[in-house]
C-alpha positions in Angstrom: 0.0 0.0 0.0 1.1 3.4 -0.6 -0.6 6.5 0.2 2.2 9.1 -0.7 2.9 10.1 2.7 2.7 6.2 4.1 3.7 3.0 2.8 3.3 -0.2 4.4 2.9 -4.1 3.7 -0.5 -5.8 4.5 -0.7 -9.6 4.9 -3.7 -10.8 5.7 -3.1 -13.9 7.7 -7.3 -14.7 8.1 -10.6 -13.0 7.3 -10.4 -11.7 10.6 -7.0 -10.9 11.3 -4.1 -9.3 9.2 -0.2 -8.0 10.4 0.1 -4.3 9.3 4.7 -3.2 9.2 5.4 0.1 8.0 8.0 0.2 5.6 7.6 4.4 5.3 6.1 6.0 7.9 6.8 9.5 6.4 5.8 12.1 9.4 2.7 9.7 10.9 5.1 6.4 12.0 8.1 4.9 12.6 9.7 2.8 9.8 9.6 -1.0 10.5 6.8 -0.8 12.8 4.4 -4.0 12.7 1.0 -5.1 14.3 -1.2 -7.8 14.3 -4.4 -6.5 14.7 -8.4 -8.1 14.5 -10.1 -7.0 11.5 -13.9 -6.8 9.7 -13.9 -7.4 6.4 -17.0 -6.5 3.7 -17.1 -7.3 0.5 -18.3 -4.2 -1.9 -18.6 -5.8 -4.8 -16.2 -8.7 -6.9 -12.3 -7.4 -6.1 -13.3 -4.5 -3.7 -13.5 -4.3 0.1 -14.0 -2.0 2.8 -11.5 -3.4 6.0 -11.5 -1.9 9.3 -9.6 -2.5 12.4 -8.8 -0.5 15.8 -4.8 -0.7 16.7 -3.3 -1.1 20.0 -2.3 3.1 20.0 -6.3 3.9 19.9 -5.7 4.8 15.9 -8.7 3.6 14.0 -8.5 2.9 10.2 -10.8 2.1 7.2 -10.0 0.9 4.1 -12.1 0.6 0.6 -9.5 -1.2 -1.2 -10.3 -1.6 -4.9 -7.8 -4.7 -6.1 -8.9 -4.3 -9.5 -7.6 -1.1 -10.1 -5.4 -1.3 -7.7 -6.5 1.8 -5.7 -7.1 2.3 -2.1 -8.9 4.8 -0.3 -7.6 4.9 3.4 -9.1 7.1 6.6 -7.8 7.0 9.6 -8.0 9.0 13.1 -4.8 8.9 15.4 -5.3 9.0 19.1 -4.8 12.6 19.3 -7.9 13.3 17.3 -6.3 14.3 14.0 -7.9 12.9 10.9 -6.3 11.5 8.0 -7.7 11.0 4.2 -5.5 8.9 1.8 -5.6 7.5 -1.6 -2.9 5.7 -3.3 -2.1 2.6 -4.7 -2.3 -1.2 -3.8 -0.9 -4.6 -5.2 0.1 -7.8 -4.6 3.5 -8.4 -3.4 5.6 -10.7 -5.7 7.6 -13.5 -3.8 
């Protein structure tokens, strides 16, 4: 995923549960940060889904990730109140 001013890898180890690392965490994170959090999954419709989870900081963050044209759409709200609005790109990582 990259957003411009965040990049980070998303594995999604169940429907329920996926590990989050930063590998730029620009002026919101430190790079190499990682954390397994819960999530809730929704379809939208074929190759599109909205994913939300809460991480262990109080940040909450909702994705509409659109796999098919690779574009994500990413709001989140920090602990401290402050309110991001992202979009950037998304694809699969190659092994």
């Amino acid at each position: 995923m990259d957003v411009g001013v965040l990049k980070t890898e998303l594995f999604f180890e169940t429907d329920e549960s996926m590990v989050f690392t930063v590998i730029d965490g620009g002026s919101l994170t430190k790079d190499g940060y990682s954390e397994r959090v819960e999530i809730t999954i929704a379809e939208v419709r074929a190759q599109v889904y909205m994913i939300a989870w809460k991480e262990i900081s109080g940040a909450t963050v909702t994705h509409v990730e659109d796999h098919k044209k690779g574009i994500i759409y990413s709001n989140a709200t920090l602990p401290d109140g402050s309110f991001y609005t992202m979009k950037g790109t998304i694809s699969p990582v190659q092994d």
